[in-house]
Backbone as CSV, one residue per row, in Angstrom:
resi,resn,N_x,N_y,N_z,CA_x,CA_y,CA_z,C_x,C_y,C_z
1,UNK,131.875,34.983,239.528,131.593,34.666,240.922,132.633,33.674,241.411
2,UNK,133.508,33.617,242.808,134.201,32.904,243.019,133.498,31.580,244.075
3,UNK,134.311,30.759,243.964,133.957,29.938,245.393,133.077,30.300,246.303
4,UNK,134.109,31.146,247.030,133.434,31.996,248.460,132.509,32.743,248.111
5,UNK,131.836,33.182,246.827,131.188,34.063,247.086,129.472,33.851,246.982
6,UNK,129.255,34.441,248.368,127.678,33.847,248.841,126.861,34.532,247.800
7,UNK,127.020,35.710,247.226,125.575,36.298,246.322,125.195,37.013,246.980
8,UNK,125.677,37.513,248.617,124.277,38.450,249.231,125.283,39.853,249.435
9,UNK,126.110,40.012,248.365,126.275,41.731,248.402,125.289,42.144,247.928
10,UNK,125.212,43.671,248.406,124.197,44.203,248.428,124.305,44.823,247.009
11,UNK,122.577,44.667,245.573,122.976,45.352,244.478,122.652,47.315,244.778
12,UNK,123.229,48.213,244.249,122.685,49.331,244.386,121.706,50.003,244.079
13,UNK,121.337,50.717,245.146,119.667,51.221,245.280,119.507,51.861,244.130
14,UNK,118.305,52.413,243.135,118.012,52.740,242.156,117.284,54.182,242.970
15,UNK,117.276,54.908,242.361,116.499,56.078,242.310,115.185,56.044,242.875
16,UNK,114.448,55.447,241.904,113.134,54.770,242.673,112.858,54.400,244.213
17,UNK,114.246,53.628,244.577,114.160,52.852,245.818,114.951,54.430,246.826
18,UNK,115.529,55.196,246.709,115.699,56.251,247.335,114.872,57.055,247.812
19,UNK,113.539,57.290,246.633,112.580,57.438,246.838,111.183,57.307,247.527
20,UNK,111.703,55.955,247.444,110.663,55.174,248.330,110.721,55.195,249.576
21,UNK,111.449,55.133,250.011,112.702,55.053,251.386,112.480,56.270,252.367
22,UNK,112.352,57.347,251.572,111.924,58.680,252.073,110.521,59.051,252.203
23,UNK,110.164,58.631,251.260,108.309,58.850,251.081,107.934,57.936,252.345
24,UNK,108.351,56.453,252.580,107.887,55.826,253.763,108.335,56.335,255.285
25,UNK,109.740,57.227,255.171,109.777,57.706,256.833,108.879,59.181,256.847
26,UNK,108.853,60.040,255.731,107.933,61.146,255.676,106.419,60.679,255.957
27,UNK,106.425,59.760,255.445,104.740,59.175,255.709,104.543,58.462,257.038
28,UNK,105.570,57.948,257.986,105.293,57.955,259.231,105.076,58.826,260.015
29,UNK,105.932,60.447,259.575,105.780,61.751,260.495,104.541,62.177,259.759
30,UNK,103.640,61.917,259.210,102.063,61.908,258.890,101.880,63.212,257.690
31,UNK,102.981,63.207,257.296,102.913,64.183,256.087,102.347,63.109,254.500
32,UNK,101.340,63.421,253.956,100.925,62.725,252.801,102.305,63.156,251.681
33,UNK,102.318,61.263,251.492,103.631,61.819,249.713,103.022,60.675,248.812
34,UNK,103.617,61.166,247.408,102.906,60.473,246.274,103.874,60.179,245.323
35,UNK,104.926,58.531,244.688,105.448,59.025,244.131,105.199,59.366,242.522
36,UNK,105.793,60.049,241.969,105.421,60.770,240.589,106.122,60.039,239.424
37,UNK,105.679,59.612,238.191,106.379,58.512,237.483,106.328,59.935,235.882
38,UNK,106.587,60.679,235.692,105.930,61.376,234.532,106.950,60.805,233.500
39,UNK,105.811,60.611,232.294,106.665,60.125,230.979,107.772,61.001,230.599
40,UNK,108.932,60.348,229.957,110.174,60.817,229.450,110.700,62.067,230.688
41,UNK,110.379,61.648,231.993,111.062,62.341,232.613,111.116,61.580,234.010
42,UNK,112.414,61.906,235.253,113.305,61.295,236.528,111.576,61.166,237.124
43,UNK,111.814,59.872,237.712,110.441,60.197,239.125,111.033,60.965,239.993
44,UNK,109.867,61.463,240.535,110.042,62.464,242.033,108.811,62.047,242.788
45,UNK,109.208,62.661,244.138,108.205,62.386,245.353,107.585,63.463,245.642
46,UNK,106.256,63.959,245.736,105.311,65.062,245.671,105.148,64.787,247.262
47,UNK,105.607,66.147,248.155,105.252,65.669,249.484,104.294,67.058,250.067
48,UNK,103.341,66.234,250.726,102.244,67.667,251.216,101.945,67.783,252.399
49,UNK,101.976,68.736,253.203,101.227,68.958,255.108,100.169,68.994,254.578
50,UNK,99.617,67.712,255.167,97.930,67.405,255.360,97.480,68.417,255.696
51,UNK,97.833,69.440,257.037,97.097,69.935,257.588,97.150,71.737,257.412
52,UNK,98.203,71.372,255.858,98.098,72.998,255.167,98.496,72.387,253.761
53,UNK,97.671,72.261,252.838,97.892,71.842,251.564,98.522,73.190,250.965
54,UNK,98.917,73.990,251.332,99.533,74.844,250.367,101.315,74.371,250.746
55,UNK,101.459,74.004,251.479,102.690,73.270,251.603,102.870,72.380,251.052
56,UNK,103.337,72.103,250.092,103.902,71.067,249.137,105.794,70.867,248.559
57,UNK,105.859,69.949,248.057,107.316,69.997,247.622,107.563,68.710,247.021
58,UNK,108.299,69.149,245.743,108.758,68.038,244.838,110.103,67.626,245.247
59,UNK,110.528,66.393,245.949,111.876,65.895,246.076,112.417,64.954,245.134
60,UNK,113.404,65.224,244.736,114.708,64.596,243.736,115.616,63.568,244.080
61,UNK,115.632,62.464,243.587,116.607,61.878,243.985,117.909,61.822,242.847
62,UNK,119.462,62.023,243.259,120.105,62.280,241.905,121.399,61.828,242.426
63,UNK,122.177,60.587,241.573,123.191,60.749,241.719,124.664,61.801,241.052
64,UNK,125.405,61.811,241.906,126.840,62.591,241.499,128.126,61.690,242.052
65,UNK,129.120,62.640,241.834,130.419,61.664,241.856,130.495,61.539,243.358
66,UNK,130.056,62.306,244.492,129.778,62.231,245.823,128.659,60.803,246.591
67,UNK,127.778,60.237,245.391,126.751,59.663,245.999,125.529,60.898,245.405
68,UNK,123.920,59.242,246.368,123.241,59.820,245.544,123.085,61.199,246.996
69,UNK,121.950,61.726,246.441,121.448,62.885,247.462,120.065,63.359,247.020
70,UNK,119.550,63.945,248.192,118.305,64.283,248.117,118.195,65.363,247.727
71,UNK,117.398,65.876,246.791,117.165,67.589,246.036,115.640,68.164,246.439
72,UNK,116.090,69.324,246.737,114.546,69.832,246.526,114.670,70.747,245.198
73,UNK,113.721,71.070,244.778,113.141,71.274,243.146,113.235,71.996,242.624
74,UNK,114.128,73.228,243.765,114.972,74.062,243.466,116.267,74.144,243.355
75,UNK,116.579,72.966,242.952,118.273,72.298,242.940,118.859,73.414,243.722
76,UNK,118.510,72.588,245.410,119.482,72.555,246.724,119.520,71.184,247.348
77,UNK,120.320,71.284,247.771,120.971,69.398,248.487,119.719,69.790,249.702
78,UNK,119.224,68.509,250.398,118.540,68.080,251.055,119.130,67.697,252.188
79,UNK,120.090,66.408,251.282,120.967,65.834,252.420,121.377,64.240,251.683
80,UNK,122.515,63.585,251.877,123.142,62.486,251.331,121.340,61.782,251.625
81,UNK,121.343,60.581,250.514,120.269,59.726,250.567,120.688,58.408,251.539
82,UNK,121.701,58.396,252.302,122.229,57.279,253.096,121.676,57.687,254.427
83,UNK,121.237,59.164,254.498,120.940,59.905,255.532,119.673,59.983,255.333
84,UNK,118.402,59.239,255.307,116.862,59.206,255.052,116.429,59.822,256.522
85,UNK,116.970,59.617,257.372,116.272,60.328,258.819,116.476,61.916,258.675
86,UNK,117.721,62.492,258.404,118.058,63.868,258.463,117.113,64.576,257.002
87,UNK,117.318,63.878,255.647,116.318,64.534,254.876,115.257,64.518,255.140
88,UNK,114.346,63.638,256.157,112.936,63.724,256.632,113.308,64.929,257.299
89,UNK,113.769,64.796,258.413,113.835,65.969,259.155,113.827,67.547,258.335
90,UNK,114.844,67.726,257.662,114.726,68.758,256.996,113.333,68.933,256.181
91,UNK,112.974,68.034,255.413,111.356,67.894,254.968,110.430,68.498,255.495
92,UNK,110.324,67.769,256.591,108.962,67.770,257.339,109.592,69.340,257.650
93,UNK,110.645,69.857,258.271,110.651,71.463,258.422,109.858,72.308,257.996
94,UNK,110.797,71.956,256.651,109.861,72.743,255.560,108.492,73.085,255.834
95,UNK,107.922,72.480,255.102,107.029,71.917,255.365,105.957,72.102,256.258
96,UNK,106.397,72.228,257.355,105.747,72.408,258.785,104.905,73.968,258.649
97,UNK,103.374,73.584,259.421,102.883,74.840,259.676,102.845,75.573,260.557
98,UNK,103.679,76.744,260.753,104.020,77.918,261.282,103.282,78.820,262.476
């Protein structure tokens, strides 16, 4: 640490916190999410339309040499995780009853 340096760079978000991040703007557009911790395996976010439980979806958070990004569970990109408004959006799409 030098002189100048205050301490308040920012440390990098963890997986978890990508997660979280998304589950809380999905859970403002009133879609129920849950996140998922399963032993010896990545957490994911279980996201469901309240108002059609057969709509569901497991989202991924994963980094690559690009940054991290959002997956759905069929390893397809979502959308960069810096972009939490546009992967809601695409989400809640999904998602949405018809």
């Amino acid at each position: 640490m030098t002189p100048d340096d205050t301490g308040t760079a920012a440390l990098p978000k963890t997986r978890l916190e990508y997660l979280e991040e998304l589950g809380d703007e999905l859970a403002r557009r009133g879609l129920r999410v849950r996140l998922t911790l399963p032993r010896l395996q990545e957490p994911s976010l279980h996201v469901m339309n309240p108002d059609a439980s057969v709509l569901t979806e497991n989202i991924l958070a994963e980094e690559g040499a690009d940054g991290w990004w959002y997956w759905w569970s069929w390893a397809e990109r979502i959308a960069p995780a810096r972009d939490v408004a546009v992967a809601a959006d695409r989400v809640a799409r999904v998602l949405a009853a018809h």
